[in-house]
N, C-alpha and C positions, 0 to 999 in steps of 0.2 A: 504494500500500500504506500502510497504518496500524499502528500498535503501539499494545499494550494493556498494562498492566500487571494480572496476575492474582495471586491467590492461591487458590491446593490446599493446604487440610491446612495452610494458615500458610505455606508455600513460596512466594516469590515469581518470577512467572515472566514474559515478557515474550514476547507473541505476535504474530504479524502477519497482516492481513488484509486485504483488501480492502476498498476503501470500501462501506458499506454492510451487509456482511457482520457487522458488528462486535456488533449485536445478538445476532445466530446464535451467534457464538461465545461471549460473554458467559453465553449461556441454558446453552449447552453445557458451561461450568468452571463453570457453579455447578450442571449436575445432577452433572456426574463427583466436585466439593466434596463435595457431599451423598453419594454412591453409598460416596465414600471416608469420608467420616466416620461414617458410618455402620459401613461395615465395620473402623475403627479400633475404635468405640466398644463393638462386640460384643466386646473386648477377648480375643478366639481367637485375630487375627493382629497379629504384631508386625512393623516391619519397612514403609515404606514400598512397597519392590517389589512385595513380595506382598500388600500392600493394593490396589496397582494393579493386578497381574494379577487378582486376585478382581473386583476394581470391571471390568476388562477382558472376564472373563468374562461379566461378568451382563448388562451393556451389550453384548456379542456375542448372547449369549442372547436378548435384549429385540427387535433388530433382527432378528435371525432367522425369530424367532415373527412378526412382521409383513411381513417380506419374501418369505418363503415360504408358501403358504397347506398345501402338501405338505412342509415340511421335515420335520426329526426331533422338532423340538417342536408342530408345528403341532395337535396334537391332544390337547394340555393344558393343564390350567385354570392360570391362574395361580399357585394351590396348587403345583400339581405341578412346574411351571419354577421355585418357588422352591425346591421341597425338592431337585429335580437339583442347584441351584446347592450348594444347602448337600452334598450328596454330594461334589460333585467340592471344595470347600470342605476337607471330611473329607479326604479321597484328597490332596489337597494336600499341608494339614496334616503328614498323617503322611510324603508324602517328604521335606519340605522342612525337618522338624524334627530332621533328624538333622543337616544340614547347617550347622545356627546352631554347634555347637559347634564348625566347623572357624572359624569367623571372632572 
């Protein structure tokens, strides 16, 4: 096994991988970096966590559409998997925004 030192979002994180493997993972925090920064930047969610479950989501959604050729998204344009995301994005939003005020 090998350790890496990463960074998410400025988060410093130290992973471990197998030899070889190290490329893979590398490729892999720097799209989920991106996935997050991104969704930080659209300045709607505050809140590491739920920047992570959003980036969670859409990275579920993305693997889905390709893994299933019959799933639930299998018959939308990319258009369309992005406006779902931004729905449930919405529907998020609105549970999760009553709960900031308890912290």
């Amino acid at each position: 096994m090998i350790q890496l030192d990463v960074h998410i979002m400025g988060q410093s994180y130290t992973l471990a991988c197998r030899e070889g493997e190290d490329k893979a993972l590398l490729n892999a925090v720097a799209y989920l970096n991106e996935k997050m920064c991104v969704i930080r930047d659209s300045a709607k969610i505050k809140g590491t966590d739920r920047i992570a479950v959003m980036a969670a989501l859409s990275l579920a959604t993305e693997l889905l559409a390709t893994k299933s050729p019959e799933g639930p998204l299998s018959g939308l344009s990319m258009a369309e998997v992005k406006q779902k995301i931004l729905s449930m994005h919405d529907t998020l939003d609105l549970a999760l925004t009553p709960q900031e005020n308890l912290f």
